[in-house]
N, C-alpha and C positions, 0 to 999 in steps of 0.2 A: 383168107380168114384172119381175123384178129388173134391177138396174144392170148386172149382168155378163150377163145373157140378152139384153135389148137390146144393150146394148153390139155385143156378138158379133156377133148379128146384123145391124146394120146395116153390118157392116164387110162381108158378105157380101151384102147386098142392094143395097148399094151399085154392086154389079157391072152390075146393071142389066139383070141375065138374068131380069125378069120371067117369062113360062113355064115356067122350069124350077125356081125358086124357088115358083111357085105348085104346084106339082105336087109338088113335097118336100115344101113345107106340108100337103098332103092328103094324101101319103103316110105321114109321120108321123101326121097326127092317128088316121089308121084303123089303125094298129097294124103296118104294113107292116116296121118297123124293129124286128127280131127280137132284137137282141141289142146293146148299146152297152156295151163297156169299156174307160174313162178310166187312161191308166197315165201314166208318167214319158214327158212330148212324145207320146205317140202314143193317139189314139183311133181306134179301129175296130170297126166296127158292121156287121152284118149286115142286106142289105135286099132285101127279093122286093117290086116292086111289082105289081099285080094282070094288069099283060103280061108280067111276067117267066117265064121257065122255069126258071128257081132265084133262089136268093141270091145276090145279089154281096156282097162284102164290097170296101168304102168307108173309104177309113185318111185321118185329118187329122193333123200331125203338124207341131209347134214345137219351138223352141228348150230343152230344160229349160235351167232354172241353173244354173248348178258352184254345190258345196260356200260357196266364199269368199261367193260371190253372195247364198245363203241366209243365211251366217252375218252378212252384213251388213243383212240385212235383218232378221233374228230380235232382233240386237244393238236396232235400232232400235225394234225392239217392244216390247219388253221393255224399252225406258229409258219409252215411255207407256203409263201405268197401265193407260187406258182401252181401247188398244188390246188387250194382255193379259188382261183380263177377262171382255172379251166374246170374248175367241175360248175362251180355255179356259172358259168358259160354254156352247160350241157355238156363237156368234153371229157374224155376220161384221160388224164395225165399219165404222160409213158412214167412206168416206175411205180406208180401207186402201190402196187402188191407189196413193194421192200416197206413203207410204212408200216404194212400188218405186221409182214415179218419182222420187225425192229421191235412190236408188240408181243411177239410172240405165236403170229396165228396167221396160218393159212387163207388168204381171201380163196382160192381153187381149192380141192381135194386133190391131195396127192397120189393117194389111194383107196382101193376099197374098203381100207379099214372106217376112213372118213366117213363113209355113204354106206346108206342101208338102200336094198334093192327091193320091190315090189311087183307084180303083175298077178292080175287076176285070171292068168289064164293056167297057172301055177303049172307050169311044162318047167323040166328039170332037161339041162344047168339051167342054173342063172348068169350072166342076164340073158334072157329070152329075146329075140327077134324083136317083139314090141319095147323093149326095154332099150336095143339096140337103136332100133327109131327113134325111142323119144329124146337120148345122148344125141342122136344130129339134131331133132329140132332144137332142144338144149341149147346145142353149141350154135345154131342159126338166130335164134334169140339173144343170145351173148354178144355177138355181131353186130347184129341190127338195133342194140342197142344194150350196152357192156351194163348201163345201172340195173338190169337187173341179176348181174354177180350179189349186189350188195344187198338186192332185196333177198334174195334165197341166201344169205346171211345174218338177214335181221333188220335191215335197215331200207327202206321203199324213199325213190327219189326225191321224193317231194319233204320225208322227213330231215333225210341228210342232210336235205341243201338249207331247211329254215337251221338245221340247229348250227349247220355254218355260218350262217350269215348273224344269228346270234351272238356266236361264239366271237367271230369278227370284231361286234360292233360293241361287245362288251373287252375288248384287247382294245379297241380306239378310246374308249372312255379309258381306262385305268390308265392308260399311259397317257392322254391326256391331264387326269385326276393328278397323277407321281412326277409329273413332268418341273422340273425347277423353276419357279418362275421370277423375273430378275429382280435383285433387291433394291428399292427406290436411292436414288443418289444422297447422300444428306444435304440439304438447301442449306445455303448459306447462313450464316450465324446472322441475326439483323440486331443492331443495336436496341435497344431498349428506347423504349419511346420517353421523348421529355413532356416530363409532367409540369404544369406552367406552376409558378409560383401562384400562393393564396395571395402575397402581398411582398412586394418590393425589399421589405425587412427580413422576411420567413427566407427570399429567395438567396442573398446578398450576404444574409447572417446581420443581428442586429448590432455588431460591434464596428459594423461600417458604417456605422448611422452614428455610432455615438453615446447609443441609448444602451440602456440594461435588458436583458431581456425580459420578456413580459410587461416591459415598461412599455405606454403608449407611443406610439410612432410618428413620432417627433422627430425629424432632420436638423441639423446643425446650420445653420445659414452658412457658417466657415467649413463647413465638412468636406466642401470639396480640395480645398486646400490640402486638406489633409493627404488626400486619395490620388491625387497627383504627384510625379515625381519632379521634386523642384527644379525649377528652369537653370538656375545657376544665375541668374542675373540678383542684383542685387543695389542699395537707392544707401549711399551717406554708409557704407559699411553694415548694412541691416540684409537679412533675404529679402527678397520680392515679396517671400507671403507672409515675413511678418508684417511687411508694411501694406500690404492688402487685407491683413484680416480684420483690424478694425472696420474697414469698410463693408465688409461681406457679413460681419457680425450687426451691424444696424439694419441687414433687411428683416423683415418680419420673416417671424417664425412660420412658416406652410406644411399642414400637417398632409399634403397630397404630395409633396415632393418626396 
């Protein structure tokens, strides 16, 4: 048997109603227990044993969870990986129980204070022979398939696993959303782009020309003389450019130069 089938049952054998626990055990095993359904806190199962004159019906019945209860447990599952895996896999994770209990709450009953008893056959003590049967089919259900611990707690498989996979896929987003994303490098500084001059004077400045400014742009036929630096040669003890710049002064004025 599983963790949770023992489990279960040795909270109930522990009663020490040997007779009536052996006689449930054989009444389950031959098939005696007609019908067993696990809902939120309450299972009840239908049982004819082979002196009975009908069915009785036999209810075991805990505590479910509140909502807040679940969601704190769900929260916890869903922060480990391994825990999440295997149950949306189908698999019940060894360990699971320490979860609740980290919560504060029993996923089994640990005793009868847990669990309230029932049978409609109302024979004293309790639990009754049929009560006795429906703790094996109980714990044989537990077995054959552990999700429904969580449904006779509050929670039915199919809810658990959407609200996991929610819980999941809304932890992927946030840490996606919060995640640093890297800071662009600063690009290179790029020089400023050259703006062409309006005109030769505007770009030059118009005191290289000769002229006044706002004055029309009129070039000096000698202005290049000016703007070079003298050769050092020089004609009869004179510079070079004095004795060139009569010459350069008779060209015509060009007001495109």
């Amino acid at each position: 048997m599983t963790d949770f089938a023992l489990a279960f049952l040795g909270m109930f054998e522990s009663l020490r109603m040997g007779p009536t626990f052996a006689r449930g055990r054989r009444d389950e095993r031959a098939g005696h227990v007609r019908s067993l359904t696990v809902s939120g806190s309450l299972v009840v199962a239908l049982v004819r044993g082979p002196e009975d004159p009908v069915a009785f019906r036999s209810r075991i019945a805990v505590r479910s969870f509140g909502a807040a209860e679940w969601a704190r447990v769900e929260t916890t599952l869903v922060a480990e990986a391994r825990f999440t895996a295997d149950l949306l896999n189908g698999r019940m994770p060894p360990g699971v129980e320490a979860v609740f209990a980290g919560e504060g709450l029993n996923l089994l009953p640990l005793s009868l204070d847990e669990v309230a008893l029932d049978c409609s056959c109302e024979r004293w003590p309790m639990p009754c022979a049929h009560l006795a049967a429906t703790c094996y089919a109980l714990a044989r259900a537990f077995e054959s398939d552990p999700f429904e611990v969580f449904t006779w707690r509050g929670r039915s498989r199919d809810e658990l696993l959407m609200r996991l996979r929610r819980l999941r896929e809304a932890k992927a987003v946030d840490s996606s959303s919060f995640s640093p994303s890297p800071s662009p490098s600063p690009s290179p500084s790029s020089p400023p782009p050259v703006q062409p001059a309006e005109n030769p004077v505007s770009f030059w400045g118009a005191g290289s020309f000769g002229v006044d400014e706002g004055a029309p742009a009129v070039a000096r036929p000698d202005a290049l003389l000016d703007q070079l630096d003298p050769p050092g040669l020089s004609h009869e003890g004179r510079p070079i450019a004095d004795v060139l710049r009569p010459a350069y002064q008779a060209l015509p004025d060009s007001p495109d130069v």
